[in-house]
C-alpha positions in Angstrom: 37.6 -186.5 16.5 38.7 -184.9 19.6 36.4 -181.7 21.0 36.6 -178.0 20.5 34.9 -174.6 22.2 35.3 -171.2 22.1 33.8 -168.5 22.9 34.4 -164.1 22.0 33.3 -161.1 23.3 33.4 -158.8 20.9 32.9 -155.7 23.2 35.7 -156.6 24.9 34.2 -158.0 28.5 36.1 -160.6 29.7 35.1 -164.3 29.9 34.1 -166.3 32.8 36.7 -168.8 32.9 34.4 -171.4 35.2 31.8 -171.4 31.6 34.0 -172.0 29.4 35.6 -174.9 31.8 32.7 -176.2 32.0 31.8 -176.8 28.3 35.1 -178.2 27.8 34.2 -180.9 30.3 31.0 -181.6 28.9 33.2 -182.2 26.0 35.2 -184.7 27.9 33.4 -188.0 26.1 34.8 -186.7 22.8 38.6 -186.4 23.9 39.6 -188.7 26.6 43.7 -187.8 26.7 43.6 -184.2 27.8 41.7 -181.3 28.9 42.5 -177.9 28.4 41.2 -174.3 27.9 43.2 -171.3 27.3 41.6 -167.4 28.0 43.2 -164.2 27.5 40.5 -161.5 28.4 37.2 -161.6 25.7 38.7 -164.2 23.8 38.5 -168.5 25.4 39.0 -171.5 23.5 38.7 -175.1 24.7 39.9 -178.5 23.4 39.5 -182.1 24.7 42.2 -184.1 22.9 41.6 -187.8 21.0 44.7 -189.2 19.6 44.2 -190.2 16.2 47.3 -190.0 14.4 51.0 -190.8 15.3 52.3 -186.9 15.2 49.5 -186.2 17.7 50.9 -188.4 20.9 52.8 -185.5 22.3 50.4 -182.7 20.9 48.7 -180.2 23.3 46.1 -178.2 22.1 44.8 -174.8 22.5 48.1 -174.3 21.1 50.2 -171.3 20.4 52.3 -170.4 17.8 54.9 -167.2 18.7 52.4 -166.0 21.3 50.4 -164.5 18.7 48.3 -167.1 16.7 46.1 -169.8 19.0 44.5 -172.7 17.6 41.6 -175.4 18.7 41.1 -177.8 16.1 39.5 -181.1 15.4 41.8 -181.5 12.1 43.8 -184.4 10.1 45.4 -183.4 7.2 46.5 -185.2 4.2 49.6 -184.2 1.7 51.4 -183.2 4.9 54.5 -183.3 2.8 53.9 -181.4 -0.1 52.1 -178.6 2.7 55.6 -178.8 5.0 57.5 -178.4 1.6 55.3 -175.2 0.6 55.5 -173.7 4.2 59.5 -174.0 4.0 59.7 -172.4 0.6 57.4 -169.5 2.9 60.5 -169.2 5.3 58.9 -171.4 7.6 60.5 -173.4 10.3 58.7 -176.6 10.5 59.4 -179.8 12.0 58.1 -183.2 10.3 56.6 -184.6 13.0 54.7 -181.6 14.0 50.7 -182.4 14.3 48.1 -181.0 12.1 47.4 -178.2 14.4 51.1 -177.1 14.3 51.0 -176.9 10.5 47.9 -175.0 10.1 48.9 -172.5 11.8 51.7 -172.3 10.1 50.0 -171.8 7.0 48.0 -169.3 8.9 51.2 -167.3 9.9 52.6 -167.6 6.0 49.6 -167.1 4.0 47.3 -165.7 6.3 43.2 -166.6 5.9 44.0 -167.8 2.3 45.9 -170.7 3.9 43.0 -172.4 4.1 43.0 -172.7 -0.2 46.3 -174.7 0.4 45.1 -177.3 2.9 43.8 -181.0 2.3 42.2 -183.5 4.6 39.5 -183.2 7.2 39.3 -179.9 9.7 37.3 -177.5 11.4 39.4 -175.2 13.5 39.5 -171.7 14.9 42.5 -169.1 15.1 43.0 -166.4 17.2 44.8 -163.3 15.9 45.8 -161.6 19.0 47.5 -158.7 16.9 44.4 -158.2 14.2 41.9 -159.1 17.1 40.6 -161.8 15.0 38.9 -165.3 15.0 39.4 -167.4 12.1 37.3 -170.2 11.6 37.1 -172.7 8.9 35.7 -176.3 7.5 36.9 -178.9 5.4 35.8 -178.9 1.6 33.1 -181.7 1.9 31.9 -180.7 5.7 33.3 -183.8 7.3 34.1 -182.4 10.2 31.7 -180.1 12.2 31.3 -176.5 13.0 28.4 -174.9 14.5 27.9 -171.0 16.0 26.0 -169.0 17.6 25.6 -165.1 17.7 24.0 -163.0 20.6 24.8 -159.6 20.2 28.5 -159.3 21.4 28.8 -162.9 22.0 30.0 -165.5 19.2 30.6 -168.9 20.2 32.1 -172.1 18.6 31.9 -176.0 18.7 32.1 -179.4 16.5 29.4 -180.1 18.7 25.8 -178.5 18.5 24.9 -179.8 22.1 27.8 -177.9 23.9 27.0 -174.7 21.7 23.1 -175.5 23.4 24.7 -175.5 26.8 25.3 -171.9 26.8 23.2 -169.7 28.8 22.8 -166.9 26.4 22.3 -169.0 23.4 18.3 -169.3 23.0 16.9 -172.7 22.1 13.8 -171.9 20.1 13.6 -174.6 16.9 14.1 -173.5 13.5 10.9 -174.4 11.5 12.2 -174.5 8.0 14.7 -177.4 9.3 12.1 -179.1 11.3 9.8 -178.4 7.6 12.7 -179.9 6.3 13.0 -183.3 8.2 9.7 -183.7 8.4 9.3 -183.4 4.3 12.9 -184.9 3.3 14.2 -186.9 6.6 16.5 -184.2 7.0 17.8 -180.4 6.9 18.1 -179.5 3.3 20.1 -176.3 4.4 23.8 -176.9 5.3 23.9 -173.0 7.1 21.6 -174.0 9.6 20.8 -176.2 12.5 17.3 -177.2 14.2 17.7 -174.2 16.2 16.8 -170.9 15.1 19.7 -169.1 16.5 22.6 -172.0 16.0 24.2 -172.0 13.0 26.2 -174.5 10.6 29.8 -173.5 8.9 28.7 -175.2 5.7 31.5 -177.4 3.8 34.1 -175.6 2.1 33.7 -171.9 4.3 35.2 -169.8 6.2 33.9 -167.5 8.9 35.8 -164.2 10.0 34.9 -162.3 13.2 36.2 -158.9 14.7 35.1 -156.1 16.3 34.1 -154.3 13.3 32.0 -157.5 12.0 31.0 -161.1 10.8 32.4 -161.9 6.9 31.7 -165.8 5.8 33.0 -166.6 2.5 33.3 -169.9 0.4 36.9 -170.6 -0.3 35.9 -173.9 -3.0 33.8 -175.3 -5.2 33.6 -178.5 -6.8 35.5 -177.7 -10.0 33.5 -177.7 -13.5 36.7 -177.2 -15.8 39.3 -180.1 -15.5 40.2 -181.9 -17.8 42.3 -184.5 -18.2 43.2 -186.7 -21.4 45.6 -189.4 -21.5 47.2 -190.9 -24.8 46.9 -194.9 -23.5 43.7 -195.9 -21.5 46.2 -197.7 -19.1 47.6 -194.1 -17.7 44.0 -193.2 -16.3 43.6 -196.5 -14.3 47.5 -196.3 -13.1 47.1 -192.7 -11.8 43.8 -193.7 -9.7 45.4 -196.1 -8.3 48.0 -194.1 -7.1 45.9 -191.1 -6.0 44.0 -193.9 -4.3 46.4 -195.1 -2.3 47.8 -192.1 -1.3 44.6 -191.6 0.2 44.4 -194.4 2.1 47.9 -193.9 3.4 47.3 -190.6 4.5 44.4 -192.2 6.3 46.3 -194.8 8.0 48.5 -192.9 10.1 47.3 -194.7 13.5 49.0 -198.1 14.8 45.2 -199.2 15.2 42.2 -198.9 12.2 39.1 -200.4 11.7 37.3 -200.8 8.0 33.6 -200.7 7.8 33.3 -203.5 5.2 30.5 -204.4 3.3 31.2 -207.0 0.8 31.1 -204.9 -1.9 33.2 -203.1 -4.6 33.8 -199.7 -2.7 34.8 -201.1 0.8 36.5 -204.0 -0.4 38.7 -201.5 -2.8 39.9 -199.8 0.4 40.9 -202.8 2.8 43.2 -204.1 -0.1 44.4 -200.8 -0.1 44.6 -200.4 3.4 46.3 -203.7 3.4 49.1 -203.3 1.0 50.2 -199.7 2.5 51.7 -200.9 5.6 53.6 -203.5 4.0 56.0 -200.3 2.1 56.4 -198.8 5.0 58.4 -198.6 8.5 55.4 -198.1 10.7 52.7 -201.0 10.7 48.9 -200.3 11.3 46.9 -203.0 12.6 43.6 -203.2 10.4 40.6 -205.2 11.3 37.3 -205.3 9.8 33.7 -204.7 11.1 30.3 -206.0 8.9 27.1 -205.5 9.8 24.9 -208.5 8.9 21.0 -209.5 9.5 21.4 -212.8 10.5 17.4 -213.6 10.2 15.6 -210.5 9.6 16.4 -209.7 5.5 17.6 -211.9 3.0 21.4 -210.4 3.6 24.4 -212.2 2.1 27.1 -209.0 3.1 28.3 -211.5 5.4 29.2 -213.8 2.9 31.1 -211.9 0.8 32.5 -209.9 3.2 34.4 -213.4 4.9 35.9 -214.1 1.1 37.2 -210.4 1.4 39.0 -211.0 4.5 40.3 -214.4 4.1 41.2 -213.5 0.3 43.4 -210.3 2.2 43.9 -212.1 5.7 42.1 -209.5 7.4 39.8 -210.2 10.3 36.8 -209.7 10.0 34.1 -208.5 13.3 30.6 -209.7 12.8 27.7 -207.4 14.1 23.9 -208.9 13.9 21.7 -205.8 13.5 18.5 -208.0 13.6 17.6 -207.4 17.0 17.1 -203.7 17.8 13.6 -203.0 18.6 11.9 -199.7 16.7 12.6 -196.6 19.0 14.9 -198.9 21.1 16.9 -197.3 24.0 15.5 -193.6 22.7 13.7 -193.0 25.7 17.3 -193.5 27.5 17.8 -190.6 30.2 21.1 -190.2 28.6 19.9 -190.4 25.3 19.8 -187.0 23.6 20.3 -186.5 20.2 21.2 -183.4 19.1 18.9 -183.2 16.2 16.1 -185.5 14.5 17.1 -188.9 13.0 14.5 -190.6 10.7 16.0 -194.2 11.6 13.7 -195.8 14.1 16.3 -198.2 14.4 19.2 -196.0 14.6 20.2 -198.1 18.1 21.9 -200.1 16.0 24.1 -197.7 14.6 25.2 -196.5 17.9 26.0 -200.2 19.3 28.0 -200.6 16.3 30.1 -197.6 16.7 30.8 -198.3 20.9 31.8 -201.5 19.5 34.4 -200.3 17.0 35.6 -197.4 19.4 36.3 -200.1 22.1 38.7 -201.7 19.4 40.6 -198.4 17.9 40.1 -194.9 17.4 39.7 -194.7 13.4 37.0 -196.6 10.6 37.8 -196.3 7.0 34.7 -195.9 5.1 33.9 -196.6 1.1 31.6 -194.3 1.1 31.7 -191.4 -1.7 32.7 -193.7 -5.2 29.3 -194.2 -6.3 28.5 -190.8 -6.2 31.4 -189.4 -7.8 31.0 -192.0 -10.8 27.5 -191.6 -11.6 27.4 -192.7 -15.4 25.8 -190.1 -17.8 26.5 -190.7 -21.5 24.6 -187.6 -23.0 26.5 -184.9 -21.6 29.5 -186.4 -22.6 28.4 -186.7 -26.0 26.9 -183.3 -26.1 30.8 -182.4 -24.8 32.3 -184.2 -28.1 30.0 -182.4 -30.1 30.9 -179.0 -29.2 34.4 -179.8 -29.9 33.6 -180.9 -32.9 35.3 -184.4 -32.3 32.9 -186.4 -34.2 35.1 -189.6 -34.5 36.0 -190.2 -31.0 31.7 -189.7 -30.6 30.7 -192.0 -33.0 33.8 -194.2 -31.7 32.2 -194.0 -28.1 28.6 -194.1 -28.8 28.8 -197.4 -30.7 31.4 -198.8 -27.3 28.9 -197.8 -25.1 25.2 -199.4 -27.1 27.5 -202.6 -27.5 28.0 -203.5 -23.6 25.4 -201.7 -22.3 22.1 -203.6 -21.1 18.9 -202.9 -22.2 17.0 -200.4 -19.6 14.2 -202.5 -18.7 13.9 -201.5 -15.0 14.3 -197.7 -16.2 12.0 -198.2 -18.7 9.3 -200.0 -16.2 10.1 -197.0 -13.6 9.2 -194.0 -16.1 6.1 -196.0 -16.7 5.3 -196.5 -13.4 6.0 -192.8 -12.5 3.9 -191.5 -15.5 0.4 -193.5 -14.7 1.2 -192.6 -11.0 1.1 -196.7 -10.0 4.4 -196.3 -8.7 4.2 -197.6 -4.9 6.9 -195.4 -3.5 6.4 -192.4 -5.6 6.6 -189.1 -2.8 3.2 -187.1 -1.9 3.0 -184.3 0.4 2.0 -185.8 3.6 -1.5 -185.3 4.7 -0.5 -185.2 8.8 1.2 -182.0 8.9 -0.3 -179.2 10.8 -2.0 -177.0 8.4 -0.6 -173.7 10.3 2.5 -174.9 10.6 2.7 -176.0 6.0 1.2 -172.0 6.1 3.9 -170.5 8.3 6.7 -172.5 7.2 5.6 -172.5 3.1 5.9 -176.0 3.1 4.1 -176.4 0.1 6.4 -174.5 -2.1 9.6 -175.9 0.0 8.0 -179.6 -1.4 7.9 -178.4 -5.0 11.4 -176.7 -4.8 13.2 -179.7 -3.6 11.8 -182.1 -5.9 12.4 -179.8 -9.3 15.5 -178.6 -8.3 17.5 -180.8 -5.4 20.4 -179.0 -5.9 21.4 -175.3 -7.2 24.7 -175.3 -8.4 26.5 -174.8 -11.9 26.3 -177.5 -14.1 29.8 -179.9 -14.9 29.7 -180.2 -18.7 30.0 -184.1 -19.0 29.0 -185.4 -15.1 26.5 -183.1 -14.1 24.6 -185.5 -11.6 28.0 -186.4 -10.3 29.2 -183.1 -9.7 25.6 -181.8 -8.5 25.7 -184.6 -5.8 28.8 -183.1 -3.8 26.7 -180.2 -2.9 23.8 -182.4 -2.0 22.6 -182.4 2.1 22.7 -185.9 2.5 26.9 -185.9 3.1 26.4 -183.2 6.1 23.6 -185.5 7.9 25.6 -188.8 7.2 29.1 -187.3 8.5 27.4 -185.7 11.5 25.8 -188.9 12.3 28.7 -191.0 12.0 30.9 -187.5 14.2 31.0 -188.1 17.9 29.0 -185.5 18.4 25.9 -187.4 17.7 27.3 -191.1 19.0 28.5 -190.1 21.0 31.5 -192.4 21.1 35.6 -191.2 20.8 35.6 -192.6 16.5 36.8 -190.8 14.1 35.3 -192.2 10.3 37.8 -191.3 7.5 36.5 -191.3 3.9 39.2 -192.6 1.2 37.2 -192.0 -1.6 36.5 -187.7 -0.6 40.0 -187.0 -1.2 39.8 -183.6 -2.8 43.2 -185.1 -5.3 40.6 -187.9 -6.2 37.8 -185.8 -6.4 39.5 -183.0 -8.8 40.5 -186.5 -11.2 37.8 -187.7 -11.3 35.1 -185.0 -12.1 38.2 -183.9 -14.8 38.8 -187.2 -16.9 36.4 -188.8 -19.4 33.3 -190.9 -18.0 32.8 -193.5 -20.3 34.3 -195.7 -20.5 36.1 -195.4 -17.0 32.8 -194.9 -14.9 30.5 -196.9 -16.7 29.7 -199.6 -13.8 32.7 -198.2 -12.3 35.3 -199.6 -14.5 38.2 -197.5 -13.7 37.9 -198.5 -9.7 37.1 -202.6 -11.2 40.4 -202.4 -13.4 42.2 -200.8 -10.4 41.7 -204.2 -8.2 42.3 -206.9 -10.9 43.9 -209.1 -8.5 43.8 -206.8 -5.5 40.3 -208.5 -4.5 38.2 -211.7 -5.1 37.6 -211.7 -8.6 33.8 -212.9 -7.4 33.7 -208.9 -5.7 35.7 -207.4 -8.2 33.2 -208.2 -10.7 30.1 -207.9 -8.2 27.1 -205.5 -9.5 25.8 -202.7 -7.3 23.4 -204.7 -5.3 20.9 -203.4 -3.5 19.6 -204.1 0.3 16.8 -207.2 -0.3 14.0 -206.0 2.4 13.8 -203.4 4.8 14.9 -203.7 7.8 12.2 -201.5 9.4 9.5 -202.8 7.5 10.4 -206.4 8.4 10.5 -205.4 12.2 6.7 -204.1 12.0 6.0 -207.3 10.4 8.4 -209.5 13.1 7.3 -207.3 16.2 4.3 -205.1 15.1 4.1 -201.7 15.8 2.6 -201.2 19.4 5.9 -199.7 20.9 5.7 -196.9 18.3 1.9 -196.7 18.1 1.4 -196.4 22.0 4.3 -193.6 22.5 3.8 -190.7 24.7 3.5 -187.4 22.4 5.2 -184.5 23.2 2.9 -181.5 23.2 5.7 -179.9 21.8 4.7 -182.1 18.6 1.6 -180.7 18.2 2.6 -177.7 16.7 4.2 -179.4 13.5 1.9 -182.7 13.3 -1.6 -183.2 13.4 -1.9 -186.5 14.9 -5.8 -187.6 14.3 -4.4 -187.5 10.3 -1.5 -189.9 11.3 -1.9 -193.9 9.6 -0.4 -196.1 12.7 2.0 -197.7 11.6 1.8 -201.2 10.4 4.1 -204.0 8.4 1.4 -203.3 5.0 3.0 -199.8 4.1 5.2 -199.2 1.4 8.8 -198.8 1.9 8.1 -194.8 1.0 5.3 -194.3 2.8 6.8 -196.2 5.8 9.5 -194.0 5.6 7.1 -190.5 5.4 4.9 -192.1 7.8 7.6 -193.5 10.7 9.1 -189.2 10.7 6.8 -187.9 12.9 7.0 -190.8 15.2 11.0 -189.8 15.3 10.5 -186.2 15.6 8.2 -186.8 18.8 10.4 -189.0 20.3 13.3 -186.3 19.4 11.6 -183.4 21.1 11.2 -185.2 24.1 15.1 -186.2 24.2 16.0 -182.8 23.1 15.0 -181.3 26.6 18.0 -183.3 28.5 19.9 -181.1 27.0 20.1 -177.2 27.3 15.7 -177.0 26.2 14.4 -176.1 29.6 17.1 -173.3 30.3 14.5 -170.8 29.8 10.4 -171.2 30.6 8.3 -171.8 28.2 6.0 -170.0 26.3 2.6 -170.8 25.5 3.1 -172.1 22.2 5.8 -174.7 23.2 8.8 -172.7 22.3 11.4 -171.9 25.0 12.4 -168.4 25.4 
């Protein structure tokens, strides 16, 4: 998770060393082992270092590769040895132990911006081209890791952090309407090119951006794939090769002496510690593991806790309590040293933060389970609709009769549909009423609303696991990596996601889903006797209460109700049609109801950093 900069004149002027030294420090929180910047005329790039991995304890970074190629990155790579073996059949001198930064430029030098097809993990990076005068930037397939731009004229500058790229004096500050639109609507930026500035831009997942003299060319280098297919002759192959492409991610994520593992006491998390557990135990090297749970010890019914205890007594892992009962709403976000770089619609996201300071005081990397429920979304129909264009009418009728044999009757879907169709259903979405009527006009709010509730997400449909596939491109990963990134902390952890290992991904949107993802059966058969059978065997269980909706009722809602307003506000809420907020709201309008409340406070915090560069305008905008 270390911290990266960079900044290119395209005309040529040269670069004031002292700016670019400057955002490097600013970037010091983020990389506490080393400090460097490296210029040569129009072209600058910065890099505060955070140890992650064992081949990074000697590594230096801007680094150089035969004086021509240059390199900041914020990058951990997985398959290391299959990429070292390619490179070597390129003519390629590479040493094993060389860091991730070493290697990518080597892929750079041997396959030029096509490399980038051939790498695996987690990266956003930049390489200069001294010889073809060109920047090179790119982002990991899923957008873990951050990139954000700017362009001003013949300036184009870089970060993983959107705050430092705020910090530049040419870059203007004026907020991008549509994402504001967005978070207001949503609870979040539906677009993954931009930002909550106008003029800041996101690298979305999975591109690449290439910049010159003669221009700006961004390109998608992936896409979740819609034509694997894999079919084994014994059920028993399916479940062996997960588990091996499972634990080579984990293994590939456990290259630290020191890891933490967010556990929850579920399936997904649980999955990963035994995992997580077992690698070190094959190899040389041992990694220290200890768990962290958050728990509400009085707030919600919550029995996380519980489970999560068997977990780590069943694997001898220790397990790190944190009660999350006692953040107040808004808590610490009027903190002088508080600035989040964009809008968070948790009023209670305090407690997020203290968990992470927490973790980062212990080690340096959290394994998440995040990703699995996603990826094995169970959809019967398409996969029927697939046996029927094949014509393989015995393995249908085979299936179909499998599946109406174990599977539950839908009562709660049933209920839902009902509820939906006679409009009782208590947190079904409306428009909300307290939006500035100019503001819906200018920004076509209206029409956004409609768009994103027909059609969340455009891409091409996956034959048999079409909500599966769909969900890989859905905004919701960009806001929860950038949330858990140091950028936003903002504390020196770096979260690594097991599950969102492109191998595992390509596997599993290519073999069959029933009956392997039908309550996640593949990942259940996977740990028989690798976990407590009690979590093995443990449904998808819902959070029992809210935890913002029980502090309203525990606390009430004065702090929130009695907050100063930002005038700033005013031009995207119409306050005398906001409900104050009380504990009788539904969980859905709680949640549309407490995002202009966040927003407010966000525009306030947003001034600490980089918003006042320029004066104001009349209509709150900075110039």
């Amino acid at each position: 998770m270390s911290g990266i900069v960079g900044i290119y004149h395209r005309n040529g002027a040269p670069l004031e060393k002292a700016l670019l030294q400057a955002l490097v420090d600013f970037l010091a929180y983020r990389g506490p082992d080393a400090r460097e910047c490296w210029l040569d005329g129009s072209i600058g790039l910065g890099h505060t270092m955070l140890r992650t991995t064992r081949e990074s304890q000697s590594e230096r970074q801007p680094l150089n590769l035969e004086r021509r190629f240059w390199i900041a990155a914020d990058a951990r790579l997985d398959g290391r040895a299959d990429l070292i073996a390619g490179l070597q059949r390129a003519k390629r001198v590479v040493r094993p132990e060389a860091p991730d930064s070493e290697l990518i430029l080597h892929a750079y030098a041997a396959w030029g911006t096509p490399c980038v097809e051939r790498l695996l993990g987690d990266f956003a990076f930049a390489i200069w081209d001294a010889r073809n005068k060109q920047l090179f930037c790119a982002r990991d397939h899923f957008g873990i890791k951050p990139f954000y731009y700017a362009q001003q004229r013949e300036l184009f500058i870089f970060s993983n952090t959107l705050n430092c790229v705020r910090l530049h004096p040419q870059v203007p500050v004026e907020l991008n309407e549509a994402a504001i639109g967005d978070f207001l609507l949503f609870g979040a930026n539906c677009d993954n090119a931009a930002t909550s500035f106008r003029e800041i831009q996101r690298l979305p997942p999975a591109h690449t951006l290439s910049i010159s003299p003669e221009g700006v060319k961004i390109r998608r280098y992936w896409t979740p794939p819609t034509d694997g297919r894999i079919r084994y002759a014994k059920p028993e192959e399916y479940m062996e090769n997960f588990r091996a492409l499972l634990e080579a991610a984990v293994e590939d994520r456990l290259r630290a002496d020191r890891v933490g593992l967010l556990l929850s006491g579920g399936l997904d998390s649980s999955s990963v510690a035994a995992v997580a557990k077992d690698v070190p135990a094959k190899g040389t090297q041992i990694t220290k593991i200890r768990c962290y749970t958050h728990v509400f010890d009085s707030l919600i019914p919550d029995r996380e806790g519980e489970y999560a205890r068997e977990v780590g007594e069943f694997l001898r892992l220790p397990v790190k309590f944190m009660a999350a009962d006692h953040t107040q709403l808004f808590e610490g976000w009027d903190d002088p040293e508080f600035s989040l770089p964009e809008p968070v619609e948790d009023p209670l996201f305090k407690t997020f933060l203290d968990s992470c300071r927490n973790i980062s005081a212990d080690c340096r990397v959290a394994l998440s389970g995040e990703g699995v429920d996603n990826l094995m979304e169970f959809q019967i129909w398409p996969y029927a609709a697939d046996h029927c264009r094949r014509g393989e009418w015995q393995q249908l009728l085979t299936e179909l009769a499998n599946y109406f044999w174990i599977r539950p009757f839908p009562y709660r879907g049933i209920q839902a549909r009902l509820r939906r169709i006679i409009r009782k259903d208590p947190d079904l979405a409306v428009f909300p009423v307290w939006l500035n009527r100019e503001f819906v006009r200018r920004a076509n709010l209206k029409s956004r609303w409609k768009e994103r509730l027909e059609h969340p997400v455009k891409t091409r449909a996956h034959p048999i696991v079409p909500k599966a596939h769909a969900s890989l491109s859905l905004p919701i990963w960009t806001r929860m990596f950038e949330q858990e990134n140091a950028g936003v902390t903002p504390y020196p952890l770096e979260v690594r996601y097991p599950f969102l290992d492109l191998r595992i991904v390509n596997y599993l949107l290519a073999i069959p889903p029933f009956p392997w993802f039908f309550e996640k059966m593949i990942l259940r058969e996977a740990m028989a006797g690798r976990i407590p059978e009690r979590i093995r065997m443990r449904p998808k269980t819902p959070v029992e209460g809210d935890p913002v909706s029980a502090q309203l009722q525990k606390n009430g809602a004065e702090r929130a109700n009695q907050m100063p307003w930002s005038k700033d506000s005013d031009r995207f809420v119409d306050r005398t049609a906001l409900t104050p907020l009380h504990d009788k709201m539904s969980i859905e309008k709680l949640r549309s109801q407490v995002r202009p409340f966040c927003l407010n406070v966000w525009l306030q915090s947003a001034r600490r950093v980089g918003y006042n560069k320029h004066a104001e305008s009349g209509n709150g905008e900075a110039r």
